[in-house]
N, C-alpha and C positions, 0 to 999 in steps of 0.2 A: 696811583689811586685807582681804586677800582671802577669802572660805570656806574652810573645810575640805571638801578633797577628801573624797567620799564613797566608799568601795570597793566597783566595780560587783557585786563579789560580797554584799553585804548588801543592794543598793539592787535590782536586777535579777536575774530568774536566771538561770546561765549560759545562751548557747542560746538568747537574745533576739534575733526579729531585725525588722528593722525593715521597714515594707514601704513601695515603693518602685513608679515607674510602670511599666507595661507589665509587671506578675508579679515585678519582682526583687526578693529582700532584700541585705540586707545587716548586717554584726553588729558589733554597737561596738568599736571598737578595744581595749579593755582587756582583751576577752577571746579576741582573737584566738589571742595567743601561747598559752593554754591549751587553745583548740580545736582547734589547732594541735598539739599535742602529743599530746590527746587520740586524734586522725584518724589521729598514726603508731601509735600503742599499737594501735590497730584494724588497723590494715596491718598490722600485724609480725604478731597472733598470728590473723590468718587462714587460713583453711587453702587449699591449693591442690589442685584437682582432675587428677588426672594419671592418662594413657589407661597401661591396661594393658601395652602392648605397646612404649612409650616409650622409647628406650635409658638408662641411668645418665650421671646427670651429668656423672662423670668420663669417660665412654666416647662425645661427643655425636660422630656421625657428619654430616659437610656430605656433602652433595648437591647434586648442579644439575639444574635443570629439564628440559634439554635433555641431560644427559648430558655427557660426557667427550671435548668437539670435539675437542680437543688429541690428545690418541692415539688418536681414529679417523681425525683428518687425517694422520698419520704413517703409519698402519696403512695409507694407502690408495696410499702412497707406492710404487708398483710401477708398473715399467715396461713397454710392449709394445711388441712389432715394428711395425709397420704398412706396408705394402709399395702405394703410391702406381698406379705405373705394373708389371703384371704382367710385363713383359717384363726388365725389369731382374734384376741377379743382386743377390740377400743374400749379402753375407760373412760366414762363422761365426771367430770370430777367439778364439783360447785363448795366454792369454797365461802366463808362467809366470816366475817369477823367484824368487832366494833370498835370503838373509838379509842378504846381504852386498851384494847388489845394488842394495836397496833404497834403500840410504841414497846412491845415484848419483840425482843429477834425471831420472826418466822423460823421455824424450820421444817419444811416439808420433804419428806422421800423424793428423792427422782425417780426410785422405780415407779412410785403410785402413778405419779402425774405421767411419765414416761417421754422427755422432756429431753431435746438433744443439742438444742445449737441457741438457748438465751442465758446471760453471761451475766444478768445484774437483777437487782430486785430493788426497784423506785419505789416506795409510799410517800405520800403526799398528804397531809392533815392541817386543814388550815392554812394552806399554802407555805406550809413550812414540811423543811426534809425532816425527816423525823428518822430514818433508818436506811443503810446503806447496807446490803448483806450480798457477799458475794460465796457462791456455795463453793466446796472444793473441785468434785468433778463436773455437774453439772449446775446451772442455777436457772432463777426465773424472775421474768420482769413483768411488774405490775403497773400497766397502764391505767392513769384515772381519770374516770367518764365522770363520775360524780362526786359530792364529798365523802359520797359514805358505800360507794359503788365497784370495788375494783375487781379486777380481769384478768385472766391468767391465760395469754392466747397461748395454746399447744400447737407442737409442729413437729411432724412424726415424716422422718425422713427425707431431711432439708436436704438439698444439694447447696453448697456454698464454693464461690469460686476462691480462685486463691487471692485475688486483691480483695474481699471482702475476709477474708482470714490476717491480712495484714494490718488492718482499718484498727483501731483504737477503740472503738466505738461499733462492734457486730450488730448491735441489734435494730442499729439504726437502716442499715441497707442489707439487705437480702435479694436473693437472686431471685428470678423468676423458676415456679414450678410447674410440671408439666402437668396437663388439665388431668382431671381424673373424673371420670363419669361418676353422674350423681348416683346410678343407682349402683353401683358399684361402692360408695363412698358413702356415709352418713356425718354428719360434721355434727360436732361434739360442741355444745350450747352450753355455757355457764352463767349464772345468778346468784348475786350475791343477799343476802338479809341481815339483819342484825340480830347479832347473840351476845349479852353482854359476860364479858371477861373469856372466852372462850370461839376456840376456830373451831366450826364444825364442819366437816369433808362428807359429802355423799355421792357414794360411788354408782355409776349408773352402768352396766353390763351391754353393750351393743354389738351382736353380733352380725358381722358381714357375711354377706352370702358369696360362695367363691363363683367366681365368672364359668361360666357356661360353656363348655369347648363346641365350637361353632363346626359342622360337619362343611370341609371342606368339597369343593368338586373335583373330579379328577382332571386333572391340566390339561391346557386345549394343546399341548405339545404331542402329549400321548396320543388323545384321540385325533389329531391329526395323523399322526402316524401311524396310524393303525390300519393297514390296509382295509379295502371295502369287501364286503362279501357279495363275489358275484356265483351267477349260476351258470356253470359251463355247459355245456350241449354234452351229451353222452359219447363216450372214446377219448373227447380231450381231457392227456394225462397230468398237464399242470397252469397254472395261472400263472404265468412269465411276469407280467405286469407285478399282481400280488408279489411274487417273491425278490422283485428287486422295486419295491416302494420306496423305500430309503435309500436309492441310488439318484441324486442328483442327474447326474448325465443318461440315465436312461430315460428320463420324463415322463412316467410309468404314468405320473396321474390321470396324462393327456394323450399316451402315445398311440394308443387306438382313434384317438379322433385324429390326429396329424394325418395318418396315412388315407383315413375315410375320405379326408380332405381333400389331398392330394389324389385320389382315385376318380373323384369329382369331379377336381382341375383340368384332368386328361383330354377331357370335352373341349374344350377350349383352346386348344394346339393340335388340330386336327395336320395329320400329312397324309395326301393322296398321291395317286402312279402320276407324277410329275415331268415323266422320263420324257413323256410324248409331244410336251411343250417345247421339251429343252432340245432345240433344233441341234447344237454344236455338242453336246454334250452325250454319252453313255452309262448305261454303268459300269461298264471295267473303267471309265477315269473317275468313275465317283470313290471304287473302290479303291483306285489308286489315291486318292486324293486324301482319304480316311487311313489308308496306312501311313502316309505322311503326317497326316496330322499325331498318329502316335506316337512316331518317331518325336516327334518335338515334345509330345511331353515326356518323352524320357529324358531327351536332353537339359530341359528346363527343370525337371523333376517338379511336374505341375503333379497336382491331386487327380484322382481318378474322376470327381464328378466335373471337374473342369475337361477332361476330353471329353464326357457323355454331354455335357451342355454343348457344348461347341459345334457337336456333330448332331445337335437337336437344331440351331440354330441356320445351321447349313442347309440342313431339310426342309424349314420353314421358311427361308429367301429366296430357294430354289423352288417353290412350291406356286409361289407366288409375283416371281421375275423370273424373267430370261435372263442369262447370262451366255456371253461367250467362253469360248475354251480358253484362253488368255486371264480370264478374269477368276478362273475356278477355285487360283491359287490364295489368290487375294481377299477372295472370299473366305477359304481358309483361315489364313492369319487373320483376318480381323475377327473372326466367330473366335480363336483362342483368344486373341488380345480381350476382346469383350468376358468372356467364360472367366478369363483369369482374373482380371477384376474383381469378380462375380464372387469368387469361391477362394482363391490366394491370399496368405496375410500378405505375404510383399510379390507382387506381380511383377513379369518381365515389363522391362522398358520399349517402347516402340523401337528403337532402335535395333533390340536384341531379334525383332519380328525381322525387322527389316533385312537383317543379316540374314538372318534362318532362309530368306527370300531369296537368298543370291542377290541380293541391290535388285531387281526384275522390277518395280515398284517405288515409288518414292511415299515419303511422309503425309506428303500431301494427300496422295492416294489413298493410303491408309487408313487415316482417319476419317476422309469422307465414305469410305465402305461402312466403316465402324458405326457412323451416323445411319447410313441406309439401313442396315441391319438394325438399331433400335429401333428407329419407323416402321419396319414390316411387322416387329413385336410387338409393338403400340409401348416399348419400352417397358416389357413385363417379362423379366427374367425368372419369373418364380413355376420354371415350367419342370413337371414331375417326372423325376429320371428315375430306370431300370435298375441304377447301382442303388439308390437309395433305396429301394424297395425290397431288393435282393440283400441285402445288407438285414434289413428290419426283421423278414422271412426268417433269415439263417442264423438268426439268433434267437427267436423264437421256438423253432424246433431243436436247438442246442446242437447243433451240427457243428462237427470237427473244421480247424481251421485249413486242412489240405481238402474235404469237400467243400469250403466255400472257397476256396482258391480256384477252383476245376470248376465252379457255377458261375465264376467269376470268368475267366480263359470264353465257356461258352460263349458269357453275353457281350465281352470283348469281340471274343470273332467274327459275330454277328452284326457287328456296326459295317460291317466291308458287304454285308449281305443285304443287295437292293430289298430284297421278297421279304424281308423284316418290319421295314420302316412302316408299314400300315397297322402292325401290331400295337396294344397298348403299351406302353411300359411295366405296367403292372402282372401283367400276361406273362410281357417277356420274363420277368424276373422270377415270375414262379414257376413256368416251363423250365428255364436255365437249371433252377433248385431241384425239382423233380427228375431231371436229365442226370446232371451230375449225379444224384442218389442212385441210378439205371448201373452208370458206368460205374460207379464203386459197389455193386452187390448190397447196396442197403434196402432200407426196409422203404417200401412204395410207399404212396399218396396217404398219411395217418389221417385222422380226423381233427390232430393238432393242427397240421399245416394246412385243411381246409379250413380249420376256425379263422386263422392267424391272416389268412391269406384273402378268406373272403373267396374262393374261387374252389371249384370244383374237378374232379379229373377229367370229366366229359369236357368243359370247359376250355380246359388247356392243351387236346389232345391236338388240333391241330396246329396251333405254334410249337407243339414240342416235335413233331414229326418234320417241322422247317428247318428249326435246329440241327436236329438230328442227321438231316439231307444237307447242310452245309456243312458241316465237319467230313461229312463221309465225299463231299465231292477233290476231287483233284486240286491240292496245292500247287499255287502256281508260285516260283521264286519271285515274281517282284511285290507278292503279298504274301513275301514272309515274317514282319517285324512283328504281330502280334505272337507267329508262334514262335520263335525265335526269343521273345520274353516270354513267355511261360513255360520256358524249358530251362530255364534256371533254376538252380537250387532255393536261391530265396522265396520263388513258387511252388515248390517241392514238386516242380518238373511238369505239371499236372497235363500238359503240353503230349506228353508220352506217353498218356494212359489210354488203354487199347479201348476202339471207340464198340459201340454198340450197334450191331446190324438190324435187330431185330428186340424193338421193345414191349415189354409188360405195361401193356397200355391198352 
């Protein structure tokens, strides 16, 4: 015989629940139905929280998100003229008919009315249909304002999209048209009267005036590009600038004021005879010190204005400190280290300096010269160099690339020459150009290269005569590396062109 069931309500109390893996419970079956009951009695007499401003239940108002698309899409149902080609004529057409008439089948031309996208023709009389006419190729729909009043809206060059082409019902929605000036456009007014037993049509003749061709300006592209008319001084043969306006990288617009600028600048990086400060120091090791430094930028294959900085930078540390004979070198590297920075897309690493040094120097050294040396420049590297000028010059007078190789070689050499450094850069660099033109038999000081250059022959005659006195003095072998590269072929040798004893000056 089996037990006697126990009633989970004496054995258990209700609300028992069992626990179960990962958090669940669950509740014995017997007391489900009364948990169950329990849980609605709780639902029913809770209360519900309700916003103020809520309508009455019986009064619930629907809404949609977007609003009431249906009678704005109706609402928008209006048609307009649109007049394609202005020379054509619009027909104003006032149709009229009575009571009696109506109930005869319309049939009016589509050419008259000229009528392209209405699909049906509604009359209405007494609130009953009275006629349903649908034309073959085009037809027309007759809206009614009054009982005795109907309308015949025209629409001359509908655009209709392709779901309103699908629609059952076309004339209900139509697309939007694009605006069209009024005074360009005249809109076409109909009125109806009454005539009994008969439609009378009268045609009204409105001619559009065609649009006005509007005189354009000439584009600010053109007249941007259009070089400026300047007025040259008498002898100079062409306007460099003018003929290369549309060269981006020549900066034609500007490139007279860059250089003015920088002529300017020159003031402001003064170097004096420093020689008599520098207790430890001479110049055959300044010269030596500056042939070394070329050396490295051939090794490095630094740019050429990275050695003219460097060896500007040296002159202004030395102008303005003492240094020992020890320190000359280091001074050195760190003006390239700085220069290359300055002028290099990817510059040597400190290390690579450090080698070049023979280890002579550690890291630490290094970079604290590096620091001294922006402090003496007040960290104003934007100081105006010989090549960049000489560069500008010799392209201005259109000079061959093995004469500006050879004005180049000059103003190279010239970095090893103490009796230089008190010259401008600007000086040096058109002395150099009018030197090289001596040694090659070309044509002397034109009125081009005084415009271009800003400077005069009187002007230059004695930096070109210092020049000219350092090429001619005795090469010594351990300041051979600059002429040793310029006696390469990729310099077209200019190194070995026979110098000039006696110049046209």
């Amino acid at each position: 015989m089996p037990p006697t069931r126990i009633l989970s309500t004496q054995s258990k109390p209700s609300g028992t629940a069992v626990p179960m893996r990962k958090g669940m419970a669950t509740r014995n079956s017997t007391t489900s139905n009364q948990l169950t009951k329990q849980s609605v009695v709780i639902r029913e007499t809770r209360l519900k929280r309700k916003a103020d401003a809520s309508p009455p239940k019986d009064k619930t108002v629907k809404r949609s998100a977007l609003g009431n698309i249906t009678n704005v899409t109706k609402a928008i149902g209006k048609t307009f003229t649109q007049v394609n080609d202005p020379k054509k004529l619009v027909k104003k057409t006032i149709v009229t008919q009575s009571k009696a008439a109506v109930t005869s089948k319309v049939q009016i031309s589509s050419q008259t009315i000229g009528l392209r996208s209405l699909d049906k023709i509604l009359v209405k009389n007494d609130n009953k249909l009275l006629a349903k006419t649908k034309l073959p190729a085009r037809s027309t729909k007759f809206v009614k304002k009054d009982e005795e009043k109907l309308e015949i809206p025209e629409v001359a060059a509908l655009r209709r999209s392709v779901d309103l082409e699908k629609s059952e019902d076309n004339s209900l929605y139509v697309s939007a048209l694009e605006e069209v000036a009024e005074e360009n456009l005249k809109m076409v007014t109909r009125s109806s009267f009454k005539a009994q037993g008969k439609v009378e049509i009268k045609e009204k003749i409105v001619e559009v005036e065609p649009i006005k061709s509007v005189t354009q300006k000439a584009p600010v592209e053109s007249r941007l590009n259009a070089p400026p008319e300047r007025k040259l001084p008498e002898g100079v043969e062409w306007d460099f600038d003018g003929e290369n306006w549309l060269d981006p990288f020549q900066v034609s617009h500007y490139a007279m004021d860059i250089f003015n600028y920088l002529k300017e600048r020159e003031k402001i990086f003064p170097i004096g005879d420093y020689m008599e400060k520098q207790i430890c120091l001479s110049r055959w090791m300044r010269s030596l010190l500056v042939d070394w430094m070329v050396e490295v930028q051939e090794s490095f294959e630094l740019n050429h204005e990275t050695l003219y900085l460097a060896v500007k930078l040296v002159d202004l540390y030395l102008t303005k400190v003492t240094v020992g004979k020890e320190t000359l070198q280091l001074l050195g590297a760190a003006s390239l280290f700085i220069a290359s920075k300055f002028d290099e897309r990817i510059p040597p690493m400190v290390e690579d300096f450090l080698y070049i040094c023979d280890g002579a120097y550690t890291q630490k050294e290094l970079l604290r010269m590096e620091m001294n040396i922006l402090k003496i420049v007040d960290y104003d590297l934007g100081i105006p160099l010989s090549y960049r000028f000489l560069r500008r010059y010799a392209r201005c007078a259109k000079v061959s690339m093995p004469t500006l190789t050879l004005a180049r070689y000059i103003l190279e050499y010239s970095l090893m020459d103490y009796a230089t450094i008190m010259f401008s850069d600007s000086k040096m660099a058109a002395a150099a150009l009018f030197l090289a033109l001596q040694m090659k038999d070309l044509s002397g000081w034109t009125p081009t290269l005084e415009y271009y250059t800003g400077y005069a022959l009187s002007e230059l005659k004695e930096v070109v005569l210092a020049l000219n006195e350092g090429l001619l003095r005795k090469h010594k072998e351990a300041l051979a590396t600059v002429r040793n590269k310029y006696s390469h072929k990729i310099f077209f040798e200019v190194a070995k062109v026979p110098l000039k004893e006696v110049l046209d000056i």
